[in-house]
N, C-alpha and C positions, 0 to 999 in steps of 0.2 A: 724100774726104779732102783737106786742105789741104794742096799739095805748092810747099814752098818751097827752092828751089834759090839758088847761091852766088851769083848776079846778084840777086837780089831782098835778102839780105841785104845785101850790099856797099850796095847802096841803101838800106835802112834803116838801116845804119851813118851811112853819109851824112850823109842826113836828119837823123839825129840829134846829129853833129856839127855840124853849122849851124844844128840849131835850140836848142843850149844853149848857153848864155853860157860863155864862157873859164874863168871860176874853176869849172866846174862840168866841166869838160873832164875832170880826174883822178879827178872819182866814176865819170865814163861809163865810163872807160879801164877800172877798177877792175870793173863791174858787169859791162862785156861779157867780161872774162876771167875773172871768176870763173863767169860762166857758161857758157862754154866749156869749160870745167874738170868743171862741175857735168854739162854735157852728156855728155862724157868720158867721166867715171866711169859714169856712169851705162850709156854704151853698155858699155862694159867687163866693167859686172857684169852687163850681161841677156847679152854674148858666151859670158862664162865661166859663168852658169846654162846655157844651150843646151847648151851644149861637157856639160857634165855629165851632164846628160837626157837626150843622147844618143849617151854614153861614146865622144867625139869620137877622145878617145886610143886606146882600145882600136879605135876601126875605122882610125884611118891606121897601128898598129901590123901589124893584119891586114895593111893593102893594101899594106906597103912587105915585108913577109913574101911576100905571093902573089906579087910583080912580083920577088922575090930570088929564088926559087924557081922561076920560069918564065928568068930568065937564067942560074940553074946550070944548068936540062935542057935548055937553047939550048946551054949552053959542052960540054957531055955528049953532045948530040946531033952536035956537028961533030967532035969529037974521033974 
């Protein structure tokens, strides 16, 4: 799989600011933040599909239950 990290884009950025003409500078500006954007979202909603799938809420509600529950019979046990 194709793995491109933040040094490799910062260089295509680059690139591609030097290699477009001045008046064409505010489409570029334009195209890389809307896609940034588009990238965004997009992580966002496969995050919150996952989270769904695999009733993300219901197991940190367990875990922050079981670890309450083990610090009251810690506070019960020294008493």
């Amino acid at each position: 799989m194709l793995q491109i990290g933040l040094p490799e884009i910062l260089l295509i950025v680059l690139l591609a600011i030097f290699l477009v003409r001045k008046e064409q500078w505010p489409n570029l500006f334009k195209f890389f933040i809307r896609t940034s954007s588009d990238i965004k979202r997009q992580f966002e909603d496969i995050s919150s599909e996952i989270k769904d799938e695999i009733n993300a809420d219901e197991i940190i509600k367990d875990v922050f239950n079981e670890n309450r529950l083990r610090e009251i019979e810690k506070d019960d046990g020294k008493k």
